[in-house]
Backbone as a printed PyTorch tensor [residue, N CA C, xyz], in Angstrom:
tensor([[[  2.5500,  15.4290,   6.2960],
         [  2.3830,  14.0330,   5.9850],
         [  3.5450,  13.2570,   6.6220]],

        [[  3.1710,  11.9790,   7.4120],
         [  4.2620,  11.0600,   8.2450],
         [  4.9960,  10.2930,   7.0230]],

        [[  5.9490,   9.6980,   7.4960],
         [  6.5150,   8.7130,   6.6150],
         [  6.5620,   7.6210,   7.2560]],

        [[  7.2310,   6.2110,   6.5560],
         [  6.4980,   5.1780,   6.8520],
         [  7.7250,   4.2100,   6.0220]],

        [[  8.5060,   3.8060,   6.9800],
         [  9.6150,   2.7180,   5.6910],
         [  8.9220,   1.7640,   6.4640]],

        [[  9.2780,   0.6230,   5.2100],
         [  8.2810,  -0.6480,   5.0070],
         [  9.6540,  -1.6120,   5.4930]],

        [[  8.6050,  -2.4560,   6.1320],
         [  9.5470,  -4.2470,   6.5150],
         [  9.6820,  -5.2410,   5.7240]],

        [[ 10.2530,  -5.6500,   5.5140],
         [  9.5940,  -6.9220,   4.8050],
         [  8.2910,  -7.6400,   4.8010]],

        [[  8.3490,  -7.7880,   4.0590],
         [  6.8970,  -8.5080,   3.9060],
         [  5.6740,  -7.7330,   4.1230]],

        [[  5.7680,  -6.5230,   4.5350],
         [  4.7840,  -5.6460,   4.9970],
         [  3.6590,  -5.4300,   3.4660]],

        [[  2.4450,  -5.4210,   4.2220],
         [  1.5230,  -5.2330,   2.7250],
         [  0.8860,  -3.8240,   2.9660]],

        [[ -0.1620,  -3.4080,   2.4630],
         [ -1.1830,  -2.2290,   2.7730],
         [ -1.7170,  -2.1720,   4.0940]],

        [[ -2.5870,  -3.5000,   4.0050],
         [ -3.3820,  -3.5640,   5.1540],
         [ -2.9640,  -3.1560,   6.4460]],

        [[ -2.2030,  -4.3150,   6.4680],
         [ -0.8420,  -3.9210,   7.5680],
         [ -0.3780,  -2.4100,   8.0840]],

        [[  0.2700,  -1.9980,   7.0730],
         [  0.3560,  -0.5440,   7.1850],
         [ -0.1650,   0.5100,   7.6640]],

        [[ -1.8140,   0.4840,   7.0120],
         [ -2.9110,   1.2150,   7.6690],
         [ -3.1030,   0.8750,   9.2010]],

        [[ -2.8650,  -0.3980,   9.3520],
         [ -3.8260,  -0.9860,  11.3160],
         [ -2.3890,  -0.2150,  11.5910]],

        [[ -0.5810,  -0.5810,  11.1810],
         [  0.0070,   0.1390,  12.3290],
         [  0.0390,   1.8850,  12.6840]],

        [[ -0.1920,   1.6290,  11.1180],
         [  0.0990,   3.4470,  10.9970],
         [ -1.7660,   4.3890,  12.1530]],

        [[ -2.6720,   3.7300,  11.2900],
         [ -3.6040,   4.2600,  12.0100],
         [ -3.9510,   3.6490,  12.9650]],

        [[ -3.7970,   2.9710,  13.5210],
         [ -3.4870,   2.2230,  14.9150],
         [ -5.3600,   2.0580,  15.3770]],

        [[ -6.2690,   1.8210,  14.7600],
         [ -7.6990,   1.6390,  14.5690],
         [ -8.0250,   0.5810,  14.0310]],

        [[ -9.0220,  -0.5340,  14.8270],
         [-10.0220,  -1.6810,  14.2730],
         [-10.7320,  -1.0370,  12.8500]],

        [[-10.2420,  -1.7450,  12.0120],
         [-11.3480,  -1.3440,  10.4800],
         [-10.3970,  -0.3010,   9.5860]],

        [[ -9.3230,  -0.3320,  10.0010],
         [ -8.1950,   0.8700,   9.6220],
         [ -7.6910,   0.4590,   7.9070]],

        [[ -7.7530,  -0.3940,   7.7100],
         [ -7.7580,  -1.1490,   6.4500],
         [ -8.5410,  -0.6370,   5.3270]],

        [[ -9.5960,  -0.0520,   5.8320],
         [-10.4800,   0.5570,   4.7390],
         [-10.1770,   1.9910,   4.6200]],

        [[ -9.1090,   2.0480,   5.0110],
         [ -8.2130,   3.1940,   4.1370],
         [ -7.0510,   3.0610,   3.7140]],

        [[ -7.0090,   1.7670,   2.9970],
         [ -6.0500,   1.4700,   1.9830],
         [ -6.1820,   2.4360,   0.7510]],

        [[ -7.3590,   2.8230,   0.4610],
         [ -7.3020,   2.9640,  -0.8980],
         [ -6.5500,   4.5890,  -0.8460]],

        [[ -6.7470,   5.3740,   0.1190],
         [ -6.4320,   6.7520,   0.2170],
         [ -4.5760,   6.4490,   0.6410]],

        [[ -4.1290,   5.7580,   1.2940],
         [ -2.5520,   5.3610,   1.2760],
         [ -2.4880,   4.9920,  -0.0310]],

        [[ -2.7170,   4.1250,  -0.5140],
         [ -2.4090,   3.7250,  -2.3600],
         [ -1.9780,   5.2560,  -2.9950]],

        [[ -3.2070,   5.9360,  -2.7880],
         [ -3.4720,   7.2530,  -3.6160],
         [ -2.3860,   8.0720,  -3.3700]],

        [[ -1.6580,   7.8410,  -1.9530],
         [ -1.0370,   8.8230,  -1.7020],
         [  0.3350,   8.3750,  -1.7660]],

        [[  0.6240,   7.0150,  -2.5420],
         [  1.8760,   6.1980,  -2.9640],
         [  1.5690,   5.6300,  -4.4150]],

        [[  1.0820,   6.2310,  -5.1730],
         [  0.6040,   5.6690,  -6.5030],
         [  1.9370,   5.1720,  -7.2320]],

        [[  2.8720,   5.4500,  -7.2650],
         [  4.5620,   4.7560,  -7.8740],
         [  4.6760,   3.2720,  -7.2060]],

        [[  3.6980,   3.2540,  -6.1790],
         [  3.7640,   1.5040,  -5.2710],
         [  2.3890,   0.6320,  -5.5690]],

        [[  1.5950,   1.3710,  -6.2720],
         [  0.2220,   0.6260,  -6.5380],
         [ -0.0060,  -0.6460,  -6.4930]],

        [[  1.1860,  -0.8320,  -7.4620],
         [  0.6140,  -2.2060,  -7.7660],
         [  1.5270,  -3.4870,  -6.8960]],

        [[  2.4440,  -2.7360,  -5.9820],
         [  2.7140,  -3.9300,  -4.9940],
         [  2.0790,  -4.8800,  -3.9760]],

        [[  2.1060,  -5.6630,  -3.8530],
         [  0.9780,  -6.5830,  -3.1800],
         [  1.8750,  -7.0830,  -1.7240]],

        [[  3.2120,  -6.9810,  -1.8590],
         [  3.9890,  -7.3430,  -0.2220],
         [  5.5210,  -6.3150,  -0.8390]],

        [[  5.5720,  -5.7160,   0.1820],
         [  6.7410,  -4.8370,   0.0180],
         [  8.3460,  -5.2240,   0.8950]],

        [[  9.3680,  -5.2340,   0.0870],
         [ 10.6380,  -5.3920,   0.8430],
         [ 10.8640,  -4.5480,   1.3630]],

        [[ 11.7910,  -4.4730,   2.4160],
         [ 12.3620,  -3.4840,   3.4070],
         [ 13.0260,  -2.0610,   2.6840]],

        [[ 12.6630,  -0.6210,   3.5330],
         [ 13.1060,  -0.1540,   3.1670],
         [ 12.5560,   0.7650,   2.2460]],

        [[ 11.5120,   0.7770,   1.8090],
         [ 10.5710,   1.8230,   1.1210],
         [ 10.0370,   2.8510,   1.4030]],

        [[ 10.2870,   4.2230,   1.7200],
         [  9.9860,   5.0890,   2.2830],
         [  8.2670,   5.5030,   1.4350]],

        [[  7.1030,   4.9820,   2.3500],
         [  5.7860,   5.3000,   1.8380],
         [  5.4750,   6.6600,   2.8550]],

        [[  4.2140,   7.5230,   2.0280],
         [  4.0050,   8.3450,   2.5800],
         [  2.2730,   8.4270,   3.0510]],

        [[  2.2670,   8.4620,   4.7100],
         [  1.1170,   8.2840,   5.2490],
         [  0.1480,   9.5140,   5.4130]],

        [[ -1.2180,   9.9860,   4.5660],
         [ -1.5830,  11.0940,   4.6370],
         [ -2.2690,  11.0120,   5.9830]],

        [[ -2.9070,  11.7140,   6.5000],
         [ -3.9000,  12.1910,   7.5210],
         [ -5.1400,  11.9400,   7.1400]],

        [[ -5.9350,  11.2710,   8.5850],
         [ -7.0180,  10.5390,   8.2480],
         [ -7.8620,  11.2440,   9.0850]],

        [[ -9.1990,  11.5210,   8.6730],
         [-10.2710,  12.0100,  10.1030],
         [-10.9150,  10.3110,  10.5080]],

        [[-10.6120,   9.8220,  11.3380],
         [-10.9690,   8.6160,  11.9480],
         [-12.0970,   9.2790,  13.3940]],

        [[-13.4270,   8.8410,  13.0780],
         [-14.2770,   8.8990,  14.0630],
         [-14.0370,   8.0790,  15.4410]],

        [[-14.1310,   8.3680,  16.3570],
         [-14.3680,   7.8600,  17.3950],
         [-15.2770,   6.6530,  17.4170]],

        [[-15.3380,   5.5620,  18.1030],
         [-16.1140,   4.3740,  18.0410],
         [-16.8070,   4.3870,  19.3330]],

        [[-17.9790,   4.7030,  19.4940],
         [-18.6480,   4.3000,  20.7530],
         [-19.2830,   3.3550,  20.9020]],

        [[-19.5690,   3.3980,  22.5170],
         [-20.5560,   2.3150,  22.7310],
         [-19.9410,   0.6810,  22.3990]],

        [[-18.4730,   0.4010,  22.5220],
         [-18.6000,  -0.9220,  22.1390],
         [-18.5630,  -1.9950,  23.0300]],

        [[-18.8050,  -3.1460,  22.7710],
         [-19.4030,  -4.6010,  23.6900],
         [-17.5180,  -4.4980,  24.4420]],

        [[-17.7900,  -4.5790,  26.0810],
         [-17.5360,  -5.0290,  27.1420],
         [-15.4490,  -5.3480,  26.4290]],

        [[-15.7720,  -6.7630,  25.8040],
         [-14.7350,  -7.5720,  25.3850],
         [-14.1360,  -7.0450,  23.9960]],

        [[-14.1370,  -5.8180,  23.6190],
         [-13.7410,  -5.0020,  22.6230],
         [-13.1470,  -3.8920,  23.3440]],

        [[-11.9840,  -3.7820,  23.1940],
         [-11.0050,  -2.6920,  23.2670],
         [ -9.9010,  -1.9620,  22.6470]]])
C-alpha cells in the first residue's frame, strides 16, 4: 500500500484523480475512506497527513471521442 501526505486544502476527490491519475477516479473515494477510516469524517485536510492509498484494479477505457485524452 502507497502513502500519500496531504496539502492543504486537499479533499478525497482530489486525492483519488492524483493518486489514481484516471478520468472518473473519484468514484473510489469510498474504498480510500475505508482504507483511512480515523480521517472519515474530514471534508478538506491540512498539510501533512500521512493517508494510506490501497490498490485499485482500474479498467482500461476504450474507444474514446478524438478530443478525450
Amino acid at each position: 500500500m502507497r502513502k500519500y501526505i496531504t496539502m492543504q486544502g486537499d479533499m478525497w476527490d482530489m486525492i483519488c484523480f492524483r493518486e489514481y491519475k484516471v478520468k472518473g477516479s473519484e468514484k473510489l473515494m469510498s474504498m480510500l475512506i475505508s482504507a483511512n477510516e480515523e480521517y472519515a469524517e474530514y471534508v478538506k485536510f491540512s498539510a501533512g497527513i500521512e493517508l494510506n492509498i490501497p490498490e485499485a484494479d482500474i479498467p482500461a477505457v476504450k474507444n474514446l471521442p478524438p478530443w478525450i485524452d
